[in-house]
C-alpha positions in Angstrom: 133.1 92.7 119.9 131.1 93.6 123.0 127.4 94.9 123.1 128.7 97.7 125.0 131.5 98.4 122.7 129.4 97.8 119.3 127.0 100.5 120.8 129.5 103.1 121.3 130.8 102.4 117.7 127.6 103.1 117.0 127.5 106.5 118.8 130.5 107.6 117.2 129.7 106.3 113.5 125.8 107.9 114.2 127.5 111.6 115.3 129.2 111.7 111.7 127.2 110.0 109.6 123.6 109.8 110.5 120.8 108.0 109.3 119.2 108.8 105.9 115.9 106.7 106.3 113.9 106.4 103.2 110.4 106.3 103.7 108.6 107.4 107.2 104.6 107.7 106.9 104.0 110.0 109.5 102.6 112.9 107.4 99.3 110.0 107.2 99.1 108.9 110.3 98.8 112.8 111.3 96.5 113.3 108.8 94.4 109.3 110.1 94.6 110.2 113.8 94.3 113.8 114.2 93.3 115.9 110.7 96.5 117.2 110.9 96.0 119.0 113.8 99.4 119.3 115.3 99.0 120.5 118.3 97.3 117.5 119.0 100.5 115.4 117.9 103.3 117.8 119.0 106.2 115.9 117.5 108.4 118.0 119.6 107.6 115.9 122.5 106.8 112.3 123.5 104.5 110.9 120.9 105.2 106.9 121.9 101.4 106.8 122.6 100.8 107.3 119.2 103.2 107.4 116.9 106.8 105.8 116.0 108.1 108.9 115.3 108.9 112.2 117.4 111.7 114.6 117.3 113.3 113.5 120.6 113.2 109.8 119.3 114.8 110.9 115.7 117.8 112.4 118.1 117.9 109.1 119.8 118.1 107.1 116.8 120.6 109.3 115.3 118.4 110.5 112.2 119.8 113.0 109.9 118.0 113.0 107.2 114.4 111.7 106.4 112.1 111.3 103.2 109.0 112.0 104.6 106.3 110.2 102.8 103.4 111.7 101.5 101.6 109.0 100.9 98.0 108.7 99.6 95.4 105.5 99.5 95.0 104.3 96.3 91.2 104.1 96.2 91.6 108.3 96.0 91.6 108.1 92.8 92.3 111.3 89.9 92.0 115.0 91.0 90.8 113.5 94.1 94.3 111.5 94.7 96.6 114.9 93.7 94.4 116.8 95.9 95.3 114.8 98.8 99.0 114.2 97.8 99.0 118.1 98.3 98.0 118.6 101.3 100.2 115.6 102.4 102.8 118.0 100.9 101.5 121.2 103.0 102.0 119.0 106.5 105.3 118.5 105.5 105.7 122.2 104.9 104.0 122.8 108.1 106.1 120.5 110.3 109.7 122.4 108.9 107.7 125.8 109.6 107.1 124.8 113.1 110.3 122.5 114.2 113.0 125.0 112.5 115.6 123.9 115.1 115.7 120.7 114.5 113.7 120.3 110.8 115.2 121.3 108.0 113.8 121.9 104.3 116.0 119.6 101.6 115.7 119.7 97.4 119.1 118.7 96.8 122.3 116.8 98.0 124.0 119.9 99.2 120.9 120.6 101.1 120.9 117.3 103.0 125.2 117.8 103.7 124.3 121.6 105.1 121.7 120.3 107.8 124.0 117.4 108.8 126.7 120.5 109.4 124.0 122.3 111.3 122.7 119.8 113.3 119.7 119.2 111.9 117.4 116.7 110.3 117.2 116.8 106.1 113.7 117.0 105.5 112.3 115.2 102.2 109.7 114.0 100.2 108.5 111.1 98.6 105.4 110.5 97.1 103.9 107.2 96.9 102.3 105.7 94.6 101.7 107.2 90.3 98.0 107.6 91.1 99.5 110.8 92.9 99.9 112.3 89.2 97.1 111.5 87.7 97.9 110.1 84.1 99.8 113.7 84.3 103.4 114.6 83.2 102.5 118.3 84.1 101.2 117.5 87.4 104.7 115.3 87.9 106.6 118.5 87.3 104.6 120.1 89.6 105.0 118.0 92.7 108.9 117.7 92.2 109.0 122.0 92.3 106.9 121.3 95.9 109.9 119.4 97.0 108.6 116.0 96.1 112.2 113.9 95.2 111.1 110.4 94.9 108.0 109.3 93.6 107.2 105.5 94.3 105.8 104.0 90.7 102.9 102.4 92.3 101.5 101.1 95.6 99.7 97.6 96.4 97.8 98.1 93.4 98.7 98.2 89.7 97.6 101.8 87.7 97.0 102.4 84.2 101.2 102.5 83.3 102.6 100.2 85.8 102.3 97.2 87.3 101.8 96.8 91.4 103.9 93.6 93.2 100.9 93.0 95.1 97.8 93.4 92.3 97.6 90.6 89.4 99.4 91.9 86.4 98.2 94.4 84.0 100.2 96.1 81.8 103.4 93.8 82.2 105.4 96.5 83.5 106.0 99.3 82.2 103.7 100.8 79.6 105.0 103.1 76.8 103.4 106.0 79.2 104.9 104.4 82.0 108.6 104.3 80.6 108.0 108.5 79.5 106.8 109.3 83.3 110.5 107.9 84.2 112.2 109.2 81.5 110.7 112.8 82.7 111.5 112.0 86.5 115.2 111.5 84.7 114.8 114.7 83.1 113.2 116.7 86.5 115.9 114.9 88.8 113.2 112.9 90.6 114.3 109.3 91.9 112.4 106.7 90.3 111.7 104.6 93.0 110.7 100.5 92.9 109.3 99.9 95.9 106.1 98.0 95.6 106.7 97.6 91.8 105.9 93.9 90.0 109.4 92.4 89.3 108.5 93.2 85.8 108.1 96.9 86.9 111.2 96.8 88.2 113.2 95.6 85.3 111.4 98.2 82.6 112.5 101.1 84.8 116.0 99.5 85.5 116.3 99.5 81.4 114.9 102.9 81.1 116.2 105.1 84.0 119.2 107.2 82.9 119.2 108.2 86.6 120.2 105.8 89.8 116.8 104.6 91.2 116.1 103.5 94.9 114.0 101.0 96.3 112.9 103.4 99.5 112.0 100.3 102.2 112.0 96.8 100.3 114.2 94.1 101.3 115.5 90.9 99.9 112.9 88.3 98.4 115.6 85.7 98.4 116.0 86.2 102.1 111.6 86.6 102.8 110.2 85.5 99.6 107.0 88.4 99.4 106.5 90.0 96.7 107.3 93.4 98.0 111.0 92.5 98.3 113.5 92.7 95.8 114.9 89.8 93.8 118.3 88.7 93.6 118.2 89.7 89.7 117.3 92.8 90.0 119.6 93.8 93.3 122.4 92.6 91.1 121.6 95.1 88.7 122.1 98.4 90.9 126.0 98.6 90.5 125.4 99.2 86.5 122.5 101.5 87.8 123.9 103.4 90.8 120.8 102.5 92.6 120.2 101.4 96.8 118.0 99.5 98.3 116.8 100.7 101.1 116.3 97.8 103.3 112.8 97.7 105.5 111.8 96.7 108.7 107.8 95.8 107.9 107.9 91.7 109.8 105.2 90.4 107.0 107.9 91.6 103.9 111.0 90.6 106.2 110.4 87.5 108.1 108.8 84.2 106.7 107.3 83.1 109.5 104.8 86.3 109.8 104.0 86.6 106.0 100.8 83.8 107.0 100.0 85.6 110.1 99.7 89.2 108.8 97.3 88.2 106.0 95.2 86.8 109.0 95.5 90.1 110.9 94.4 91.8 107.9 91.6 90.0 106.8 90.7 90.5 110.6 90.8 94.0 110.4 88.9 94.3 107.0 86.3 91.8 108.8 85.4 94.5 111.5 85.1 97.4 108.2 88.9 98.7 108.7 91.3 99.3 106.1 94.4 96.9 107.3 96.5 99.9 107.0 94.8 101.7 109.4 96.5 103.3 112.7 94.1 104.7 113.9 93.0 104.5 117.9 90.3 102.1 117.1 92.3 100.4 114.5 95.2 99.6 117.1 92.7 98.4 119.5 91.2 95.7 116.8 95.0 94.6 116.4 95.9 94.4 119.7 92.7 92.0 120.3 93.8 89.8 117.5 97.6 89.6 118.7 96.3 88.6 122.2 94.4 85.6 120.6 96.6 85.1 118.2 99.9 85.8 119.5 102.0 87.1 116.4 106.1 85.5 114.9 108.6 88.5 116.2 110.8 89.7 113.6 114.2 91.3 115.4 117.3 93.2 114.5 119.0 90.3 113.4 116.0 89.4 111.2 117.0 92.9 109.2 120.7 92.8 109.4 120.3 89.0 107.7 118.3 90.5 104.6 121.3 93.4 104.6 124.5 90.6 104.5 122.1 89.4 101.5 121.6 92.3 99.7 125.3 93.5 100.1 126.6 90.1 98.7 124.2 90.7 95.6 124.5 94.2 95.4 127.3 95.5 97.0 127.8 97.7 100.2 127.8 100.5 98.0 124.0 100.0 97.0 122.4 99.6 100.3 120.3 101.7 102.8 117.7 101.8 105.4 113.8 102.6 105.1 112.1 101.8 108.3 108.5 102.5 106.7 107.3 103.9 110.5 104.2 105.0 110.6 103.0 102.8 108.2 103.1 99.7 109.5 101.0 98.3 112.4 104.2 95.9 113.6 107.7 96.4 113.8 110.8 93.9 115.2 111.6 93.6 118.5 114.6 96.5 119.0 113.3 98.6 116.0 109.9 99.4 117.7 110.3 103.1 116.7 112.7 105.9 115.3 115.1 105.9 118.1 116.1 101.7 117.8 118.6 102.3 114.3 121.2 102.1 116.6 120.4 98.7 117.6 120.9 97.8 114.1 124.0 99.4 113.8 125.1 97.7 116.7 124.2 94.1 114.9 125.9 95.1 112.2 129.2 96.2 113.9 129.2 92.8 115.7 128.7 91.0 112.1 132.3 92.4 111.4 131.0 95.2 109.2 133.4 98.4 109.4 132.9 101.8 110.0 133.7 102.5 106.7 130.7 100.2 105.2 127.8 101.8 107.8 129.0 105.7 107.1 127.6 104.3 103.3 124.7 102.6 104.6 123.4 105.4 106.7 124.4 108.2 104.9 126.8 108.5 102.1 124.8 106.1 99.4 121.5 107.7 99.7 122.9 111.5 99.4 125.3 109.8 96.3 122.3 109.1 94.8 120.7 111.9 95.0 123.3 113.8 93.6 123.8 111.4 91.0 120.0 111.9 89.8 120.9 115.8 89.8 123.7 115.4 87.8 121.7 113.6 85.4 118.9 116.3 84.9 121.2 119.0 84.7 122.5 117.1 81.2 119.8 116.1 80.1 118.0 119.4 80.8 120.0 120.6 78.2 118.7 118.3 75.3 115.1 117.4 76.3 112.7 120.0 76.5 109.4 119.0 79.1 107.3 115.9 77.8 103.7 116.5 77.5 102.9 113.0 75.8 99.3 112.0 77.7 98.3 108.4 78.7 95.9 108.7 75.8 98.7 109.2 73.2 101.1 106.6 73.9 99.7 104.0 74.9 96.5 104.1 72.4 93.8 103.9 74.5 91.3 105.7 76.6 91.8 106.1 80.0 
């Protein structure tokens, strides 16, 4: 098959069934660069100066649906770390308000089929990271009635129920407290989701959720072996679960070759008294400097579609899907340099012999499956568990 006839494959397949992306991080980087000030980041127009992610580019990548993430750092710790998770949640709120043609609010599966009728993009949320709940199975609740759908079980760093793939372990996993907080996001109809979980993590919630879960932008560890990706284990487990995996585009989780060079960027950035996850103007400029000197391994398109023929072997084309993690990253793959370049992938993909048939479920029909799935599952279970208010304290027998 021809570029030029993958790409129109691509147009078609995208004008039907459009990308669900599972994790985009520009709710922080709004909140980084400019204090959420939106008219200083109008995401109706041309944002390539500063972001990855505008609304002309989501229409060029053929977007349909997005979980926006709202995303706090993990050294905001407590009432502080809710706090912020909140007003990560009011931005969100704020962008729908102000983008109503072309943003649309979405708490449920139905929700995400009516704005691909209307033309518009599903908005969602994620939260990442159970330092946004604070030990708190109220507080839970109360995010998933703001619209919060997903809550990531930790971020690079373990908390007091559950272990981090990037911290040394703690608990071992799951902690009794750990395995209640996902039994209640079963309950609630949140997705339980495993990206930047231990392996151990990982396989407690696979043996506890009653729901699907998602890994929301992780890829395959047997393809990049970081520990942010997903081993072949656990992938194999998602057709007994229901779960995707979202695969991401971040070059240090995807391609080998950059694992080695990104710790070097980011030790260079926390050299010059930046957080390495920093976008910020001043942050970018520090990167920039290094990649000159230090000129950095390109991950591409094919460097993604190689960890999805992986994952589908293990998995299954029915448990796969896309989470770019834009915004959140400093580097991205040549070809998937911002919202508008899922095409390109799409493209690969078509011209590895996959069908229209397979991409329609990688784009859009796994992750709103899912989601229905996990609504399906509250609704029963809603009828034979009342609301959990076990505390930290209680189950797991210590002080926190």
């Amino acid at each position: 098959m021809q570029k030029a006839e993958q790409l129109e494959r691509t147009a078609e397949l995208l004008a039907e069934y459009p990308v669900v992306d599972g994790h985009n991080d520009l709710p922080w980087a709004l909140r980084e660069q400019v204090g959420y000030d939106l008219d200083a980041r109008d995401i109706a127009t041309d944002q390539s100066a500063h972001l990855h992610t505008d609304i002309p580019r989501l229409r060029a990548g053929g977007v349909g649906a997005q979980f926006w993430s709202v995303y706090v750092r993990t050294d905001m710790a407590g009432d502080e770390a809710v706090s912020a998770t909140l007003e990560q949640i009011d931005v969100v709120t704020e962008l729908i308000g102000r983008y109503p043609a072309d943003l649309r609010r979405a708490l449920t599966a139905d929700d995400m089929e009516a704005a691909r009728a209307e033309g518009r993009i599903a908005s969602l949320m994620g939260a990442e990271g159970g330092h946004s709940i604070n030990n708190s199975l109220g507080t839970l609740r109360a995010l998933h009635q703001l619209g919060v759908r997903y809550m990531t079980l930790t971020h690079n760093d373990n908390i007091a129920w559950a272990d981090s793939a990037t911290d040394e372990p703690g608990v071992g996993g799951l902690s009794p407290f750990g395995h209640e907080v996902v039994r209640e996001m079963n309950r609630t109809g949140m997705l339980v989701d495993l990206s930047h979980v231990a392996a151990t993590t990982m396989r407690d919630a696979l043996d506890t959720s009653a729901a699907p879960v998602i890994f929301s932008h992780s890829s395959s560890r047997a393809i990049c072996d970081h520990p942010r990706n997903i081993p072949d284990d656990v992938l194999g487990r998602l057709p007994a679960n229901g779960g995707i995996a979202m695969a991401t585009f971040v070059p240090k989780f995807v391609l080998p070759a950059a694992v080695a060079w990104t710790h070097a960027a980011d030790e260079n950035m926390r050299a010059h008294g930046l957080h390495h996850l920093d976008t910020t103007a001043q942050a970018m400029k520090v990167h920039a400097a290094f990649e000159a000197a230090h000129p950095r391994p390109m991950a591409t398109v094919a460097t993604i579609a190689d960890h999805l023929d992986h994952m589908r072997e293990v998995a299954g084309i029915d448990h796969l899907g896309i989470g770019g993690d834009y915004d959140g990253t400093a580097f991205l793959p040549e070809g998937l340099q911002d919202v508008a370049g899922y095409p390109n992938l799409i493209a690969e993909l078509f011209g590895r012999g996959w069908s229209t048939a397979d991409l329609a479920k990688l784009t859009w029909q796994n992750a709103v499956r899912v989601l229905r799935d996990a609504e399906d599952v509250a609704r029963e279970l809603s009828t034979r568990r009342a609301p959990s208010h076990a505390t930290i304290e209680q189950l797991d027998a210590r002080t926190v």
